[in-house]
N, CA, C and O atoms as CSV, one atom per row, in Angstrom:
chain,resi,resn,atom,element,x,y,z
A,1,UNK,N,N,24.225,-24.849,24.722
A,1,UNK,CA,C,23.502,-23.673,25.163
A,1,UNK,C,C,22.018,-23.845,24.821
A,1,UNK,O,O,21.728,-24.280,23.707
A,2,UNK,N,N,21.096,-23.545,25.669
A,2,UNK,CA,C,19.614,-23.541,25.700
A,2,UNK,C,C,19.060,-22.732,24.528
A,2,UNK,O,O,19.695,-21.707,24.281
A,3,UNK,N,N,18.155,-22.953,23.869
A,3,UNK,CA,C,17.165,-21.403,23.404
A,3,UNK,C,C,16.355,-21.394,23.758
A,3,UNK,O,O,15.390,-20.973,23.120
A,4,UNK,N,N,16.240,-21.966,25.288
A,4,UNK,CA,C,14.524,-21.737,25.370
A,4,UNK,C,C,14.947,-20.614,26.573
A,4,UNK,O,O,16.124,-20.526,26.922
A,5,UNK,N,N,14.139,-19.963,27.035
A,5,UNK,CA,C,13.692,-19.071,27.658
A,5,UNK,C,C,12.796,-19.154,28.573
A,5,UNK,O,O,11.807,-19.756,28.154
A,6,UNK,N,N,12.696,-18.771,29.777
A,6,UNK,CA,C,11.772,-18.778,31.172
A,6,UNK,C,C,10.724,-17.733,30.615
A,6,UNK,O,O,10.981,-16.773,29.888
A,7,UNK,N,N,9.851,-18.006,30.962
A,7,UNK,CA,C,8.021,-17.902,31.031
A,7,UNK,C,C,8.244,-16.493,31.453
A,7,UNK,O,O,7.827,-15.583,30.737
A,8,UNK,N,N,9.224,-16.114,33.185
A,8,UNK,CA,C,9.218,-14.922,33.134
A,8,UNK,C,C,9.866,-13.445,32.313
A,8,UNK,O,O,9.679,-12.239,32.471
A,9,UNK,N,N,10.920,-14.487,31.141
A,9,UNK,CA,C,11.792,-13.271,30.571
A,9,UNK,C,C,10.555,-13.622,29.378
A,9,UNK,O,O,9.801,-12.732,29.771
A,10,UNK,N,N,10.033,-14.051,28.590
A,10,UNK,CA,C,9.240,-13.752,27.979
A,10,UNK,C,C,8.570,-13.083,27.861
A,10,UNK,O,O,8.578,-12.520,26.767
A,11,UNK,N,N,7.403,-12.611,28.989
A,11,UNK,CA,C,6.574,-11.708,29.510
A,11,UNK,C,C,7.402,-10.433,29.523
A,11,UNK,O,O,7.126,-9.530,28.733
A,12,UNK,N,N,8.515,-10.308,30.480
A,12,UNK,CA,C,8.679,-9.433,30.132
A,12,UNK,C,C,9.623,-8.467,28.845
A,12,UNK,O,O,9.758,-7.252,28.701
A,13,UNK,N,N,10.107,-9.546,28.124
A,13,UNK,CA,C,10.207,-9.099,26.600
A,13,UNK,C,C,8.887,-8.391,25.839
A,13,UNK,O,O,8.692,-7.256,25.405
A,14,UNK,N,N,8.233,-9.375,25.880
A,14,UNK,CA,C,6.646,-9.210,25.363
A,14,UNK,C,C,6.540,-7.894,25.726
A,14,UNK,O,O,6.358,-7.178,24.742
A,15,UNK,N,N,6.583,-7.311,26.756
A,15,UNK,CA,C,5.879,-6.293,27.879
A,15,UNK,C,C,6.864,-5.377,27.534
A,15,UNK,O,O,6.276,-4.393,27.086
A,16,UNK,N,N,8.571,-5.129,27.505
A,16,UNK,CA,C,8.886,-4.366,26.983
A,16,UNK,C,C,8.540,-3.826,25.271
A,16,UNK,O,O,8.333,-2.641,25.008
A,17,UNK,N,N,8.532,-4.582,24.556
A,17,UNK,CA,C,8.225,-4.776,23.219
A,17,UNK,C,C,6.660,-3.656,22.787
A,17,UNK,O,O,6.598,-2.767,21.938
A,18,UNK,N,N,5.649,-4.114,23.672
A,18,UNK,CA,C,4.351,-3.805,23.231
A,18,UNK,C,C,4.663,-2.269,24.060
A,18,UNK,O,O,3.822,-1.399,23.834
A,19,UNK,N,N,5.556,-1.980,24.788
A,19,UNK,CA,C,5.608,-0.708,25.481
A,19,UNK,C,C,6.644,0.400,24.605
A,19,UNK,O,O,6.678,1.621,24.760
A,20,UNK,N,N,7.300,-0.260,23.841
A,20,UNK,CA,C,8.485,0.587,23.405
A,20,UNK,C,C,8.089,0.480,21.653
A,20,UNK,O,O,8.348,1.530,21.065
A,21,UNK,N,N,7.579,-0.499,20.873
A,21,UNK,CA,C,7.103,-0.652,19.338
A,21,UNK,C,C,7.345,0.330,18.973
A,21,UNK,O,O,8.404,0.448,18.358
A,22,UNK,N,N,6.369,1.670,19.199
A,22,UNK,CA,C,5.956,2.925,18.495
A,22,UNK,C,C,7.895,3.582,18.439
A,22,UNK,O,O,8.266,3.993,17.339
A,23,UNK,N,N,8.708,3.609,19.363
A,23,UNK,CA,C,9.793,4.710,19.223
A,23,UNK,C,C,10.611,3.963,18.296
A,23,UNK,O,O,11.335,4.730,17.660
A,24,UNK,N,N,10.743,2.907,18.026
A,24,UNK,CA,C,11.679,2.743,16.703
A,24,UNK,C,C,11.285,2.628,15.174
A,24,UNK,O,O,11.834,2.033,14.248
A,25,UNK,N,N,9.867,3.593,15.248
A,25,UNK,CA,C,9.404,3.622,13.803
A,25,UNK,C,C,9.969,5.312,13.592
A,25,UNK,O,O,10.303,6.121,14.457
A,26,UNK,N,N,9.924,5.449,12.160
A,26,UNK,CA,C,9.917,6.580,11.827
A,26,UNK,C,C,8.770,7.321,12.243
A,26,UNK,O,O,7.719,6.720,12.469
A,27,UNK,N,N,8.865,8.716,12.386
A,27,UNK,CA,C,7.348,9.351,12.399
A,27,UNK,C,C,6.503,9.147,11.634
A,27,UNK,O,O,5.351,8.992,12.040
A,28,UNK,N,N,6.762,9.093,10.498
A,28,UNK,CA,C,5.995,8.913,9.423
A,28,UNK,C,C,4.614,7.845,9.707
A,28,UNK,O,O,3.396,7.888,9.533
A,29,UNK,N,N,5.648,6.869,10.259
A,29,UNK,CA,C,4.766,5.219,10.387
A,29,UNK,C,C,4.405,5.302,11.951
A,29,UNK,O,O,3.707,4.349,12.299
A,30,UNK,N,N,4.738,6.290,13.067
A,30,UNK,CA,C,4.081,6.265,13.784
A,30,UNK,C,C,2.302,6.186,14.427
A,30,UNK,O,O,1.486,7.089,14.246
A,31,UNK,N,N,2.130,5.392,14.889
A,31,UNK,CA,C,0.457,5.336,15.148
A,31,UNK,C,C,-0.441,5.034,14.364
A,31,UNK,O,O,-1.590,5.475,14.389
A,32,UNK,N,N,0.313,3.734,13.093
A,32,UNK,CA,C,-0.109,3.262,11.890
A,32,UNK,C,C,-0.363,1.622,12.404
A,32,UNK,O,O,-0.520,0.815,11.488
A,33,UNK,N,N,-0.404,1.152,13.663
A,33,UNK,CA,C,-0.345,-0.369,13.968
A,33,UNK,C,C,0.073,-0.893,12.896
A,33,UNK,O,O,-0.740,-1.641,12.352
A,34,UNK,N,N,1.223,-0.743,12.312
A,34,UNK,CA,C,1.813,-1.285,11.556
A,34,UNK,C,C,3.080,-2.531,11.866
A,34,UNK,O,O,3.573,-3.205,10.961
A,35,UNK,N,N,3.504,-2.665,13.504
A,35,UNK,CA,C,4.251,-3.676,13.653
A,35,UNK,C,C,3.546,-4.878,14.182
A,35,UNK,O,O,2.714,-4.572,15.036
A,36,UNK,N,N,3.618,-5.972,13.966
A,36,UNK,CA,C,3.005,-7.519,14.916
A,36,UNK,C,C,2.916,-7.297,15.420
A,36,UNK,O,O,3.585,-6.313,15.737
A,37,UNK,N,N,1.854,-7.884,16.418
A,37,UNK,CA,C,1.445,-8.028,17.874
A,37,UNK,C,C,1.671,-9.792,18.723
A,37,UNK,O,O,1.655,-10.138,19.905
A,38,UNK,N,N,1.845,-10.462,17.570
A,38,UNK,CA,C,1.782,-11.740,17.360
A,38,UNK,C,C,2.277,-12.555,16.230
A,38,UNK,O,O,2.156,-12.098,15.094
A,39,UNK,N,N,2.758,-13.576,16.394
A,39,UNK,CA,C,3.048,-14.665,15.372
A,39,UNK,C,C,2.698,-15.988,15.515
A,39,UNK,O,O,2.737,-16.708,16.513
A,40,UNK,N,N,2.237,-16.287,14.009
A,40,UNK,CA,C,1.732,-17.934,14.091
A,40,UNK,C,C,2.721,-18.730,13.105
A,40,UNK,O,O,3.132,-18.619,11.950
A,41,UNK,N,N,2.831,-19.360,13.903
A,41,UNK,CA,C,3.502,-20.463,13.214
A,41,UNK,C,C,2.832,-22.345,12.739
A,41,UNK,O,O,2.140,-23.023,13.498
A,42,UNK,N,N,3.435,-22.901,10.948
A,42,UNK,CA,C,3.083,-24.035,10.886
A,42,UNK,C,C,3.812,-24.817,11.973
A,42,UNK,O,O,5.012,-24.612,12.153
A,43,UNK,N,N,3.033,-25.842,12.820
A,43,UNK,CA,C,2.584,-26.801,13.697
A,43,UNK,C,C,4.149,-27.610,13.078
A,43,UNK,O,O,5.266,-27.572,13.593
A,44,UNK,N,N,3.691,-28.319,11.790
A,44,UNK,CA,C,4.335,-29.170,10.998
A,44,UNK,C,C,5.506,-28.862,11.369
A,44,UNK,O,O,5.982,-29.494,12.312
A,45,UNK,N,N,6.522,-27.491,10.541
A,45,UNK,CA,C,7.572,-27.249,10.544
A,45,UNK,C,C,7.985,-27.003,11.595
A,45,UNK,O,O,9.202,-26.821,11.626
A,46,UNK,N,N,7.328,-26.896,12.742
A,46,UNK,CA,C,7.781,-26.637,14.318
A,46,UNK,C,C,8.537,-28.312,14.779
A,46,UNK,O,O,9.599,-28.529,15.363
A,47,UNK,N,N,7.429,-29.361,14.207
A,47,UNK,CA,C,7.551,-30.485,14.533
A,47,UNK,C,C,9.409,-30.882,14.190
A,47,UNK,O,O,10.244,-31.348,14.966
A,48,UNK,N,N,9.533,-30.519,12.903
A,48,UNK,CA,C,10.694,-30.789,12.519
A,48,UNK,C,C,11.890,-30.290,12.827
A,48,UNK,O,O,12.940,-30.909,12.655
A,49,UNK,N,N,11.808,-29.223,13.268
A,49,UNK,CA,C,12.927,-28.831,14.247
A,49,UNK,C,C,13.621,-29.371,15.257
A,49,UNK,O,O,14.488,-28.712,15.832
Protein backbone atom coordinates (compact mmCIF):
# COMPACT_ATOMS: atom_id res chain seq x y z
CA UNK A 1 0.00 0.00 0.00
CA UNK A 2 1.22 3.59 -1.03
CA UNK A 3 1.55 6.60 1.55
CA UNK A 4 1.99 8.94 -0.75
CA UNK A 5 -0.83 10.95 -1.77
CA UNK A 6 -1.88 12.98 -5.07
CA UNK A 7 -1.00 16.73 -5.15
CA UNK A 8 -4.80 17.03 -5.56
CA UNK A 9 -5.99 15.30 -2.17
CA UNK A 10 -3.40 17.26 -0.47
CA UNK A 11 -4.65 20.62 -1.37
CA UNK A 12 -7.58 19.73 -0.62
CA UNK A 13 -6.87 18.32 2.91
CA UNK A 14 -4.78 21.42 3.41
CA UNK A 15 -7.93 23.49 2.30
CA UNK A 16 -10.27 21.56 4.39
CA UNK A 17 -7.97 21.80 7.46
CA UNK A 18 -7.18 25.71 7.27
CA UNK A 19 -11.17 26.02 6.79
CA UNK A 20 -12.42 23.88 9.64
CA UNK A 21 -9.03 24.39 12.51
CA UNK A 22 -11.03 26.92 14.62
CA UNK A 23 -14.32 24.26 15.33
CA UNK A 24 -12.38 21.59 17.02
CA UNK A 25 -10.84 23.88 19.63
CA UNK A 26 -12.50 24.59 22.73
CA UNK A 27 -13.93 28.12 23.01
CA UNK A 28 -11.68 29.00 25.26
CA UNK A 29 -8.69 28.57 22.63
CA UNK A 30 -10.79 29.81 19.95
CA UNK A 31 -9.20 32.75 17.77
CA UNK A 32 -5.85 32.20 19.70
CA UNK A 33 -3.81 30.96 16.25
CA UNK A 34 -2.86 28.50 18.34
CA UNK A 35 -2.90 25.38 15.83
CA UNK A 36 0.09 24.91 12.86
CA UNK A 37 -0.22 26.25 9.77
CA UNK A 38 2.83 24.32 8.69
CA UNK A 39 5.54 21.83 9.40
CA UNK A 40 9.25 21.54 8.93
CA UNK A 41 10.94 18.82 8.90
CA UNK A 42 15.01 17.55 9.37
CA UNK A 43 16.13 16.95 5.61
CA UNK A 44 18.53 14.22 7.27
CA UNK A 45 15.90 12.10 9.00
CA UNK A 46 13.62 12.36 5.93
CA UNK A 47 16.67 10.93 4.06
CA UNK A 48 16.56 7.86 6.21
CA UNK A 49 13.32 6.78 5.86
Amino acid sequence: MSQFISLQQAIDMTTLYRAEKENILANAYKGQNILARCETFDREILILC
